[in-house]
C-alpha positions as a LaTeX table, in Angstrom:
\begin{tabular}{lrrr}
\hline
Residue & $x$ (\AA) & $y$ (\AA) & $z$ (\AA) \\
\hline
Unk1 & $-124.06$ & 198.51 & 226.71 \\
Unk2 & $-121.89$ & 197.59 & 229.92 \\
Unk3 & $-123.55$ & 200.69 & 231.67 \\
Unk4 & $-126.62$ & 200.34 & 230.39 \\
Unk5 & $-127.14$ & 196.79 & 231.51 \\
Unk6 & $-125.05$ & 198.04 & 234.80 \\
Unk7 & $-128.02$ & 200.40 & 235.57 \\
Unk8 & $-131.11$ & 197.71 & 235.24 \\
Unk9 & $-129.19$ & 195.29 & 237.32 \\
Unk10 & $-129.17$ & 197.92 & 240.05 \\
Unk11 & $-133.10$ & 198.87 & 239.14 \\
Unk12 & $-133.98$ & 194.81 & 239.48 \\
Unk13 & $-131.75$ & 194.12 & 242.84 \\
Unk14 & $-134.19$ & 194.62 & 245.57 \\
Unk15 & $-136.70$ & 191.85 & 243.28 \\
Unk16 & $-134.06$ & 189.41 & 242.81 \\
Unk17 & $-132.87$ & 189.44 & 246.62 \\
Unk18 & $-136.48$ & 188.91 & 246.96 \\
Unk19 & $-136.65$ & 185.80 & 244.47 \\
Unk20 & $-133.12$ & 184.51 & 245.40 \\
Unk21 & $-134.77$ & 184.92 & 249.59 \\
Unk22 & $-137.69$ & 182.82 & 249.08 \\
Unk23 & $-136.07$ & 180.30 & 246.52 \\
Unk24 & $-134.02$ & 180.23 & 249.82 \\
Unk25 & $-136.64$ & 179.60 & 252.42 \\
Unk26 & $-138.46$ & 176.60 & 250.03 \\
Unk27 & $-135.96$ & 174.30 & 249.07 \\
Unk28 & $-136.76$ & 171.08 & 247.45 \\
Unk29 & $-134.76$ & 168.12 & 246.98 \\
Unk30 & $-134.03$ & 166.89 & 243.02 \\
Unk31 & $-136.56$ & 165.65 & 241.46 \\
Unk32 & $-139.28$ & 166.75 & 243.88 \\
Unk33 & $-138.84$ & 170.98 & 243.03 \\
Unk34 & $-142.66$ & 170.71 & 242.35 \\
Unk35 & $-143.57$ & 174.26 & 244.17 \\
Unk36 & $-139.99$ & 175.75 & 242.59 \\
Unk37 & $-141.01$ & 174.95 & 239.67 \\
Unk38 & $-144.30$ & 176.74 & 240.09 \\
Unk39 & $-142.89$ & 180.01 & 242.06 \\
Unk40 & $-140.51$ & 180.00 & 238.98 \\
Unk41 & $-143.59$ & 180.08 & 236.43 \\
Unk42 & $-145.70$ & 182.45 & 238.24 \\
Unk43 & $-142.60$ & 185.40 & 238.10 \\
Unk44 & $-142.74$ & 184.44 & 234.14 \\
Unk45 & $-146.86$ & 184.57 & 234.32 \\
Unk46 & $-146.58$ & 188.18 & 236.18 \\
Unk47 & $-144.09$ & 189.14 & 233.76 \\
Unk48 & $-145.90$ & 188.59 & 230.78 \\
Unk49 & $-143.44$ & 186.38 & 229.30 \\
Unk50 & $-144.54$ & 182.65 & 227.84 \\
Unk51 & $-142.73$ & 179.78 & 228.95 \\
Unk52 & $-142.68$ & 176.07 & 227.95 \\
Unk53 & $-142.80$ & 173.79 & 230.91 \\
Unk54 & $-142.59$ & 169.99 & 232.00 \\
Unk55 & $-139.35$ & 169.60 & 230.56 \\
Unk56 & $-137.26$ & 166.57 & 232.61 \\
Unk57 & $-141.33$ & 167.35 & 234.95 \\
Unk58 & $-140.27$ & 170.44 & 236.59 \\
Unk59 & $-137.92$ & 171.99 & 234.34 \\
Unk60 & $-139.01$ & 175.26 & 232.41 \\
Unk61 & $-137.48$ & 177.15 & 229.35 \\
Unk62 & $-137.74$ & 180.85 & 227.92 \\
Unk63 & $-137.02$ & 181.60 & 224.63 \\
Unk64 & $-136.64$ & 185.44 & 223.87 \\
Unk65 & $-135.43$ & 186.83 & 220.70 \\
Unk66 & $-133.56$ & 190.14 & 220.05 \\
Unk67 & $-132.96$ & 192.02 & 216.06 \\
Unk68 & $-132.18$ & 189.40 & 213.69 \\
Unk69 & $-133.27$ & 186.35 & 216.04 \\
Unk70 & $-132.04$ & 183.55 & 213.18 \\
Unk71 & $-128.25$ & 185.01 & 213.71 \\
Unk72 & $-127.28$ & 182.95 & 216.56 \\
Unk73 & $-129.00$ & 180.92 & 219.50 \\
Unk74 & $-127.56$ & 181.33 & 222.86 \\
Unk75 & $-128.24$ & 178.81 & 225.94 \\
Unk76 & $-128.20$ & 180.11 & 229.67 \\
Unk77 & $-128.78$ & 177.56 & 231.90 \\
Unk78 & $-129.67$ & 177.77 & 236.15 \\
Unk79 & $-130.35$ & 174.64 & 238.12 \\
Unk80 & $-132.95$ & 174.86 & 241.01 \\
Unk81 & $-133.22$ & 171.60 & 243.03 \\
Unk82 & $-131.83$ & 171.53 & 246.99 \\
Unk83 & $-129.75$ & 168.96 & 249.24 \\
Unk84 & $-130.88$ & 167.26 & 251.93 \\
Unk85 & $-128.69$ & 169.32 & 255.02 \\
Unk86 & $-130.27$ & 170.32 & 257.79 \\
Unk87 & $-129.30$ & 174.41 & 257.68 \\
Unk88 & $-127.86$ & 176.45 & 260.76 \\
Unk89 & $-127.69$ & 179.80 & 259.51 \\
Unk90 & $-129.95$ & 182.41 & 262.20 \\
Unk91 & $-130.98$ & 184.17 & 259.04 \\
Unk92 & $-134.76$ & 185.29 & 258.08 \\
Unk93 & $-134.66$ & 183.17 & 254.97 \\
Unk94 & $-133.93$ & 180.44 & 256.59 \\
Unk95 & $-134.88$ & 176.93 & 255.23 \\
Unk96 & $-138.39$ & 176.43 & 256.49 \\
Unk97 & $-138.26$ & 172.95 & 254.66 \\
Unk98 & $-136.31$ & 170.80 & 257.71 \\
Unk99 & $-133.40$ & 168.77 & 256.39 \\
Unk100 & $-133.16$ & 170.51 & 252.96 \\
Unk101 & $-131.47$ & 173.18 & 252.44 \\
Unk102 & $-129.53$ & 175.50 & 248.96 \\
Unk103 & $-126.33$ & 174.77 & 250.63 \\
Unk104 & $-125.12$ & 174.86 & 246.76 \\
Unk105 & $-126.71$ & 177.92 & 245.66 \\
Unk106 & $-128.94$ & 177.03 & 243.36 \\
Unk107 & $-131.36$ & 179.31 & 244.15 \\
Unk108 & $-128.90$ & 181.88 & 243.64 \\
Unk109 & $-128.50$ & 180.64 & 240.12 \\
Unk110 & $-132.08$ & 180.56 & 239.19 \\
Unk111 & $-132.96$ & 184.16 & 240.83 \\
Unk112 & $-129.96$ & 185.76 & 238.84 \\
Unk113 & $-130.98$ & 183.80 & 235.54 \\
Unk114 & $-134.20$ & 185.39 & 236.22 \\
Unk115 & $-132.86$ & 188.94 & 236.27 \\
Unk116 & $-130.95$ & 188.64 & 233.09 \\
Unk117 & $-134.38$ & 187.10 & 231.60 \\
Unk118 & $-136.15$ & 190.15 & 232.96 \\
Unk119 & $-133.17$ & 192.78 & 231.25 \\
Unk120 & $-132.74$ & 191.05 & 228.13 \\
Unk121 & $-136.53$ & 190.66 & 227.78 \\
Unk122 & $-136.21$ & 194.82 & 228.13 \\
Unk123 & $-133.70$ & 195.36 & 225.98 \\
Unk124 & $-133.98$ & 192.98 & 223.17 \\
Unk125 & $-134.06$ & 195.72 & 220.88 \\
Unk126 & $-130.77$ & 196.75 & 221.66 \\
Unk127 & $-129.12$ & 192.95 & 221.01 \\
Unk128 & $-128.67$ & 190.60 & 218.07 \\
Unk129 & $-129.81$ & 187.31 & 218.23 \\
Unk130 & $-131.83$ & 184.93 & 220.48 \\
Unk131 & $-131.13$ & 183.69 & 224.03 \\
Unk132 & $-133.07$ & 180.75 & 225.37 \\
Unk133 & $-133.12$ & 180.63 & 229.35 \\
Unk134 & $-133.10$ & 176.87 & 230.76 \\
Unk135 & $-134.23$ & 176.39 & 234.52 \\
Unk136 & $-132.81$ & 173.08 & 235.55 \\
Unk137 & $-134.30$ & 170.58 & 237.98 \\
Unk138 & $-132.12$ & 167.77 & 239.41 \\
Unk139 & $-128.98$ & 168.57 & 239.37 \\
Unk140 & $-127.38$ & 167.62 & 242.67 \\
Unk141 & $-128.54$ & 163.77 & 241.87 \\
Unk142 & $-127.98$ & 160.88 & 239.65 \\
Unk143 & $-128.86$ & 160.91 & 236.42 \\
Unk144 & $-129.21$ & 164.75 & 236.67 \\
Unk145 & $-131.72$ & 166.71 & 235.29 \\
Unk146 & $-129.52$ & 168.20 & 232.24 \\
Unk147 & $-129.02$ & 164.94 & 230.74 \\
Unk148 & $-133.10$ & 164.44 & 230.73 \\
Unk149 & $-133.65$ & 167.92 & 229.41 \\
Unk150 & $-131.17$ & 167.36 & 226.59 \\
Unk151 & $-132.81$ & 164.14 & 226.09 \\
Unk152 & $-136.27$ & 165.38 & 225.46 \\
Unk153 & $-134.89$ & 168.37 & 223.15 \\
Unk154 & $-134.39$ & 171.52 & 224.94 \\
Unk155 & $-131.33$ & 171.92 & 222.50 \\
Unk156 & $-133.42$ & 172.19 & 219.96 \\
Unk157 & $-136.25$ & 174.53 & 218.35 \\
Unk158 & $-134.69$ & 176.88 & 218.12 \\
Unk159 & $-130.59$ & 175.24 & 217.93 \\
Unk160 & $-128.46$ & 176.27 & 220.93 \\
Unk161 & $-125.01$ & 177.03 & 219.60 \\
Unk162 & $-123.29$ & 177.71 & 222.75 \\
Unk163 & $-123.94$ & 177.55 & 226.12 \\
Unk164 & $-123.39$ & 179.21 & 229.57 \\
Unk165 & $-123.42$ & 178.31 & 233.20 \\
Unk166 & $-122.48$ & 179.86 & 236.31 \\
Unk167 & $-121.81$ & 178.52 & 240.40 \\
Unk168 & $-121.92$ & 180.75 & 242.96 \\
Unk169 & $-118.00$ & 180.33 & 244.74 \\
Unk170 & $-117.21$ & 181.12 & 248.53 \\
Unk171 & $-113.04$ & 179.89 & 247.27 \\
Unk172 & $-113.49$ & 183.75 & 245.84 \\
Unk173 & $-114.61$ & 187.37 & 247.12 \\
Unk174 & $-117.80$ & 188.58 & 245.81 \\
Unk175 & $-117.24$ & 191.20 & 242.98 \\
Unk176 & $-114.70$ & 188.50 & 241.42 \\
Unk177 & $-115.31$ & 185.72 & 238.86 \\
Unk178 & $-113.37$ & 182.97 & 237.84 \\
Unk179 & $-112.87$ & 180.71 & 234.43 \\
Unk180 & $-110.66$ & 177.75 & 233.60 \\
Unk181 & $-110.63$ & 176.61 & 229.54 \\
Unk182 & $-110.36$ & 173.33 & 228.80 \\
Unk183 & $-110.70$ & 170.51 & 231.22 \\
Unk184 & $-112.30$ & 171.86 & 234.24 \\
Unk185 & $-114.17$ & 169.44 & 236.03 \\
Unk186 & $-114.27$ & 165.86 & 237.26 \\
Unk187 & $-116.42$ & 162.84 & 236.13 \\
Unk188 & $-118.03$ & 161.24 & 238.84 \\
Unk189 & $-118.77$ & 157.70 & 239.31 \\
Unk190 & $-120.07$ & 155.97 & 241.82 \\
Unk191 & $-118.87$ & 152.52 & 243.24 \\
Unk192 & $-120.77$ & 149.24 & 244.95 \\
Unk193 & $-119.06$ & 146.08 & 245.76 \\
Unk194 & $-120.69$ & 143.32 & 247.82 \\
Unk195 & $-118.21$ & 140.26 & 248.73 \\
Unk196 & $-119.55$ & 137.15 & 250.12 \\
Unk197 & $-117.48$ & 134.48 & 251.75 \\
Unk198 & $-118.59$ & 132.21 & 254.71 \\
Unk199 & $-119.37$ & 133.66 & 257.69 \\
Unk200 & $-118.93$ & 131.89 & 261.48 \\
Unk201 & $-117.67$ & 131.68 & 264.28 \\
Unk202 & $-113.99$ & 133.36 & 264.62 \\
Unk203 & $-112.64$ & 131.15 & 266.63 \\
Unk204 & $-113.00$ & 128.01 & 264.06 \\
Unk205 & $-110.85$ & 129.21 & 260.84 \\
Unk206 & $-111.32$ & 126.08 & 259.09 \\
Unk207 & $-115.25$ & 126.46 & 258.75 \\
Unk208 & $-115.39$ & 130.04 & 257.20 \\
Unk209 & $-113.93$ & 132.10 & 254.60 \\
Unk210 & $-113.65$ & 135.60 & 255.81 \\
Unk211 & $-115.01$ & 138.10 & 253.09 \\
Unk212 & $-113.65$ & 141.01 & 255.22 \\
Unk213 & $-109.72$ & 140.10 & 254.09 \\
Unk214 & $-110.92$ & 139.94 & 250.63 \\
Unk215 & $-112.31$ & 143.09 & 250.74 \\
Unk216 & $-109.36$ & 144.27 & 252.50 \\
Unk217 & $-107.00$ & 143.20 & 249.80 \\
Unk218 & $-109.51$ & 144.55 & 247.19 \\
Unk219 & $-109.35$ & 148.06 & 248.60 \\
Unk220 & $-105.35$ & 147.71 & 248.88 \\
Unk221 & $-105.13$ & 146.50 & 245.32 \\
Unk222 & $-107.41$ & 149.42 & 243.85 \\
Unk223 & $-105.99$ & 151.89 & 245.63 \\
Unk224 & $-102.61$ & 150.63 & 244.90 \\
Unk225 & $-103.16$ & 151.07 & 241.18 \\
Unk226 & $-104.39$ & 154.37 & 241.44 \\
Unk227 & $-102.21$ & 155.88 & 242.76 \\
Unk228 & $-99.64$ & 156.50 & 239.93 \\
Unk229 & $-102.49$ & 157.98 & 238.22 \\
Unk230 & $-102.68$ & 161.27 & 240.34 \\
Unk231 & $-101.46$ & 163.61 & 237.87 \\
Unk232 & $-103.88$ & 162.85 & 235.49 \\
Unk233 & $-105.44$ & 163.69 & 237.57 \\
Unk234 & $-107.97$ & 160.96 & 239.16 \\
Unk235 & $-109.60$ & 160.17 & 242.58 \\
Unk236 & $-110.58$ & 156.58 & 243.27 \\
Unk237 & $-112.14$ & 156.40 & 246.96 \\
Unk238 & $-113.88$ & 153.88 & 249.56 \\
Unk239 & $-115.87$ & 155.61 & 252.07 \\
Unk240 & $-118.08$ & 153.05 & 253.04 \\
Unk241 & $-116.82$ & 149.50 & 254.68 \\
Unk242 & $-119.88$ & 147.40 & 256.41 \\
Unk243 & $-118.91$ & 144.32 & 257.62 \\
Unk244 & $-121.55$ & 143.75 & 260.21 \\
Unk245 & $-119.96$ & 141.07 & 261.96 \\
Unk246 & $-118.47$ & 141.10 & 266.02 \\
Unk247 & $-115.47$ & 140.42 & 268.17 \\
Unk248 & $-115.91$ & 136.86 & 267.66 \\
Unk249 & $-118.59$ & 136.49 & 264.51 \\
Unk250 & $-117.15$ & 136.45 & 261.06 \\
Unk251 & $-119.85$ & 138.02 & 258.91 \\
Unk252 & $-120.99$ & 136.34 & 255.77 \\
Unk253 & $-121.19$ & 139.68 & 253.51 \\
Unk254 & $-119.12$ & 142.64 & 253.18 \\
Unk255 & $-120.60$ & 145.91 & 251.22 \\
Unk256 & $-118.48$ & 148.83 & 250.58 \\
Unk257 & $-119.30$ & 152.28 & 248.85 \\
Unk258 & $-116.69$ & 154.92 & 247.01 \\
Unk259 & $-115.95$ & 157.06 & 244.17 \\
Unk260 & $-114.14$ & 156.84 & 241.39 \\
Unk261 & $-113.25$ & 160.96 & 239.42 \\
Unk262 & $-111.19$ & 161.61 & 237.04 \\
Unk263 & $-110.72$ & 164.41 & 234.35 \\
Unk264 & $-109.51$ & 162.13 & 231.38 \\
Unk265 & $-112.74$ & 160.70 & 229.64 \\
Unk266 & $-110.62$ & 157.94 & 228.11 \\
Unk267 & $-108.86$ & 156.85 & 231.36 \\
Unk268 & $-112.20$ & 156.73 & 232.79 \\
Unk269 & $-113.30$ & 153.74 & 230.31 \\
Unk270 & $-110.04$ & 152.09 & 230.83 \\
Unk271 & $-110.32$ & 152.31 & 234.67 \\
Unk272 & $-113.66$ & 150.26 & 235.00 \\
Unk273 & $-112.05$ & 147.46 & 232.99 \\
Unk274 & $-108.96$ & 147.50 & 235.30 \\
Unk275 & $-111.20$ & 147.60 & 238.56 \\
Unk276 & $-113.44$ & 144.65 & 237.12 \\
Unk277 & $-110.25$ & 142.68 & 236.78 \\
Unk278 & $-108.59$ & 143.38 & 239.98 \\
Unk279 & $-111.94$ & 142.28 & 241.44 \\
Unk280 & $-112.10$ & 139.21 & 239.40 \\
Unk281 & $-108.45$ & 138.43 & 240.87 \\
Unk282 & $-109.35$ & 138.87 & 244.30 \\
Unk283 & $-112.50$ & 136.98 & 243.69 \\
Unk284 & $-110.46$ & 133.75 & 242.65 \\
Unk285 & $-107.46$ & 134.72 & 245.04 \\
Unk286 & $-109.77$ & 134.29 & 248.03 \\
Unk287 & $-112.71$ & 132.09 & 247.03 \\
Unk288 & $-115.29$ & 134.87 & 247.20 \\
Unk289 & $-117.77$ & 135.96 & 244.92 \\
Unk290 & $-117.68$ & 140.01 & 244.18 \\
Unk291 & $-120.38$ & 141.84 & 242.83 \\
Unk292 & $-118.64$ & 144.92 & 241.61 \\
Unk293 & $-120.88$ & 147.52 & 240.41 \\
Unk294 & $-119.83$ & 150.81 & 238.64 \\
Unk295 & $-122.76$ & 153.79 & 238.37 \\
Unk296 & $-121.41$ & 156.08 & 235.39 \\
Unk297 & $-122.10$ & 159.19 & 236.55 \\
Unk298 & $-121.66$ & 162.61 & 235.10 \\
Unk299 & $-118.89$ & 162.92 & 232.56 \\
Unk300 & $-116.00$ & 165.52 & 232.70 \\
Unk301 & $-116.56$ & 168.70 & 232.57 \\
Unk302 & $-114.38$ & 170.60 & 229.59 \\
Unk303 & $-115.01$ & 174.10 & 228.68 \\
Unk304 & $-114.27$ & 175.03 & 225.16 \\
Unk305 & $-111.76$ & 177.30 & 224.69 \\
Unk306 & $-112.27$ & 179.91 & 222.47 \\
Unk307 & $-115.79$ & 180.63 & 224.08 \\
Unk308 & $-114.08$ & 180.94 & 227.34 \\
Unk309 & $-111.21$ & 183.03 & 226.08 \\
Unk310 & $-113.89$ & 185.35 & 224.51 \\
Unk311 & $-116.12$ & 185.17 & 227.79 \\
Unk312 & $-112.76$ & 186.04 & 229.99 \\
Unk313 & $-112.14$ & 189.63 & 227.63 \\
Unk314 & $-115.65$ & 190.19 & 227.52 \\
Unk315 & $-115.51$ & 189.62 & 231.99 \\
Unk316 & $-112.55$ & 191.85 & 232.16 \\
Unk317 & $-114.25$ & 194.44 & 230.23 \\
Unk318 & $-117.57$ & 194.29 & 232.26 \\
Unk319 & $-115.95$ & 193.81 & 235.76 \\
Unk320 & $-112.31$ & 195.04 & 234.92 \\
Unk321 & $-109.36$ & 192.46 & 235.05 \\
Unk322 & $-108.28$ & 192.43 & 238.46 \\
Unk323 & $-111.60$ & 191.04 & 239.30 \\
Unk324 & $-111.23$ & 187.69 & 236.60 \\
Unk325 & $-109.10$ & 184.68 & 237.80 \\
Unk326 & $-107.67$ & 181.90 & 236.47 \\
Unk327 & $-108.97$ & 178.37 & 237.73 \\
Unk328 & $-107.17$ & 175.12 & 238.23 \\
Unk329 & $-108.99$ & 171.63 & 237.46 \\
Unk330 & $-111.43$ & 170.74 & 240.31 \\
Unk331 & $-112.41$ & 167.04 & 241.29 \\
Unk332 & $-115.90$ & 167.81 & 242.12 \\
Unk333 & $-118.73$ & 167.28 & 239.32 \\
Unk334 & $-121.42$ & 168.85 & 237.48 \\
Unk335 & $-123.91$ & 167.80 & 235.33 \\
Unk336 & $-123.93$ & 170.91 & 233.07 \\
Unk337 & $-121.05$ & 168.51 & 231.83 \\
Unk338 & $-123.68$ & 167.17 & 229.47 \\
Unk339 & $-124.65$ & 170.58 & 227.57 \\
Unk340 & $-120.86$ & 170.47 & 226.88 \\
Unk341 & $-120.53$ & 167.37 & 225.25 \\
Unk342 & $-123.56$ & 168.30 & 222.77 \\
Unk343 & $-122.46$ & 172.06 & 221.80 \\
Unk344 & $-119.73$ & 174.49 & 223.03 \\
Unk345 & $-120.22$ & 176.00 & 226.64 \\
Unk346 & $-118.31$ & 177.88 & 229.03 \\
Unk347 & $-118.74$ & 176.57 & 232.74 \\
Unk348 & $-117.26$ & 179.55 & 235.60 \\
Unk349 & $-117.47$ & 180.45 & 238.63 \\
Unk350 & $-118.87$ & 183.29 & 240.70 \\
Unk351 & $-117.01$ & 184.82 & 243.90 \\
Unk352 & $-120.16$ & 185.01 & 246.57 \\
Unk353 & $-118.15$ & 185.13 & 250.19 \\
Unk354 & $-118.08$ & 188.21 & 252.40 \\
Unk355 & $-114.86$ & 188.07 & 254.77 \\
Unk356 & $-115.81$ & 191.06 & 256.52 \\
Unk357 & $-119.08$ & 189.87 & 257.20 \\
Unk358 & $-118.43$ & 186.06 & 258.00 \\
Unk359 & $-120.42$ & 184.40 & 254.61 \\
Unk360 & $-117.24$ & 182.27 & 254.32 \\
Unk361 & $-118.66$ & 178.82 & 254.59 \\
Unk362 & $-118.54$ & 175.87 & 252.02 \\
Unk363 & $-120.57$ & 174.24 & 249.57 \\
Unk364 & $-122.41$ & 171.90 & 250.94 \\
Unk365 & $-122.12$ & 172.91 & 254.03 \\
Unk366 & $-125.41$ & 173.52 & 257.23 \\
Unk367 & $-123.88$ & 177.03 & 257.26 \\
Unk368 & $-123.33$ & 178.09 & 253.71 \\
Unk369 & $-124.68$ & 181.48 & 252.26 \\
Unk370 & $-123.62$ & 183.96 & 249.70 \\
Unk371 & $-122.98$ & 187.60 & 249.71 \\
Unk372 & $-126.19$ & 189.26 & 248.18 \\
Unk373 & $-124.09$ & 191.60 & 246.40 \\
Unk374 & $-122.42$ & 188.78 & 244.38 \\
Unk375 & $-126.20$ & 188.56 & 242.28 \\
Unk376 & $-125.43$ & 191.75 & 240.93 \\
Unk377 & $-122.14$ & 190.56 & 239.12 \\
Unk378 & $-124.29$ & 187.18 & 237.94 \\
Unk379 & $-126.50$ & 189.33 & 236.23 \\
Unk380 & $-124.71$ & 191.58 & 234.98 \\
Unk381 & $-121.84$ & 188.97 & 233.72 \\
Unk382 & $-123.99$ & 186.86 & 232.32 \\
Unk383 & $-126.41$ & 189.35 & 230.63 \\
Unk384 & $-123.23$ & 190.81 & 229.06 \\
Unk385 & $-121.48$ & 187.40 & 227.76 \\
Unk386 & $-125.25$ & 186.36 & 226.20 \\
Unk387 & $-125.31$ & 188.91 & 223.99 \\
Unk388 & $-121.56$ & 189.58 & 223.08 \\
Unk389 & $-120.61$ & 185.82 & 222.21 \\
\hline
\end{tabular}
């Protein structure tokens, strides 16, 4: 089976580098992939192969079903949606779409999901079971599109009973893949605090209560009790401080932005407690009053473990095991977090950098792009581990 699916990635390449070049080209921003959506829907029309669509609005789903479809129900899941970077790369496929730009690789996602859709499609008769294919809108954005999709039953009809999801990785060489069981990946919550005081002139300190040393003391104190936390591990952050005041004006208002991450799901609930009462402290401390507002955002990310221990032999066996590697916990976020919370699901990662030929920029970066080649071990990987778990 490993050569046989081997030898229809190679006869697909040349379409998916196609797909994966003008999912490239048209990027949309989450929630607005109205025209991805479409060019997504159109392959599937020209293919023959029914979809249902207008899940989460954009969001489309395959079911296809191999010998003995009511056996087990697999989920494979690609997210399509953009972020708004304005992209530098002299390529052909460049963004045509100013200020948005895949600078995650989603479109790399969705074009290789595509190509296992188009093999397994081809060789259901040679596999047990049924595999439903879920294109994602949304991901990149609060509240995430996989949360909606859940929501409105893509789960369900037929029951998925585990579930898989890839991200292309420039932190590894294309040709290698990567998986970490258990806790993987960060929640991510987001953090605004507006503190109002008095504002006036700076030279009077009797007629105004400065809201900028309460927010001062607030970040202090926060940051203070994070920090034994660290080997939890957790992230609590302030990247935004607006004052708006001068030299000589004390403002009335002070806003300030962060994050708050953290792998531990039951840290995370007793976190927001602690950070409302440090906030109602400084509040009374300083004679302010502190809107503190905490956005729960995606929960942690936690693989299961004996679906990733079976999808790490089955990755040795299809890629040899010199090309798997063992991941440590990452602080950045994902919403695929939710499919994990509802069934068991394997999150990893796929090696798409190029040293030799300079594709060694970041996620989320004006200048990030994959090696071409890495699509090949997407589809292949991933065609392999939906039909042998």
């Amino acid at each position: 089976m490993i050569n046989i699916i081997k030898k229809n990635v190679d006869d697909i390449y040349d379409e998916i580098v196609s797909i994966r070049r003008h999912l490239h080209k048209y990027p949309e921003l989450s929630f607005n992939e109205y025209k991805t959506s479409l060019f997504i829907k159109k392959i599937l029309t020209d293919w023959k192969i029914p979809f249902v669509e207008n899940i989460a609005d954009t969001g489309v789903v395959v079911v296809i079903e191999g010998q003995n479809p009511a056996k087990k129900t697999t989920g494979l899941r690609a997210d399509f949606d953009a972020l708004p970077i304005l992209e530098e790369n002299n390529i052909e496929y460049c963004s045509q779409n100013e200020g948005v730009m895949h600078a995650c690789g989603h479109d790399a996602h969705t074009a290789i999901l595509l190509g296992v859709l188009k093999i397994l499609n081809f060789l259901k008769d040679k596999w047990t079971g049924t595999v439903k294919f879920i294109f994602q809108p949304a991901e990149e954005q609060f509240p995430g599109g996989a949360n909606q999709m859940i929501k409105e039953g893509v789960l369900e009809n037929p029951h998925v009973e585990k579930m898989f999801g890839q991200h292309v990785f420039p932190e590894l060489e294309s040709g290698k893949v990567g998986f970490c069981p258990g806790r993987y990946m960060a929640s991510a919550d987001e953090i605004e605090i507006s503190i109002i005081g008095k504002g006036g002139h700076a030279a009077l300190p009797n007629t105004y209560n400065n809201p900028i040393i309460a927010a001062s003391k607030l970040v202090l104190a926060l940051d203070e009790y994070f920090l034994p936390f660290s080997d939890i591990p957790a992230v609590f952050a302030i990247g935004f401080f607006n004052a708006d005041g001068f030299c000589n004006v004390i403002p009335d208002k002070v806003d300030l932005k962060g994050t708050f991450r953290t792998i531990d799901e039951n840290f995370r609930d007793s976190a927001h407690e602690k950070m409302v009462e440090i906030s109602n402290s400084i509040s009374e401390e300083c004679n302010v009053s502190i809107d503190f507002v905490i956005r729960k955002g995606y929960p942690s990310l936690y693989n299961d473990e004996n679906l990733t221990f079976s999808a790490i032999k089955h990755a040795k066996d299809f890629l040899g095991k010199e090309n798997v590697i063992d991941l440590s916990l990452r602080m950045t976020a994902e919403d695929f977090a939710y499919f994990g919370q509802k069934v068991p699901s394997c999150f990893y990662r796929l090696g798409s950098s190029n040293i030799k030929r300079g594709i060694i920029h970041g996620l989320h970066t004006s200048k990030f792009d994959i090696d071409e080649k890495s699509l090949k071990i997407g589809i292949g990987l991933m065609s392999y581990l939906a039909i042998k778990n």
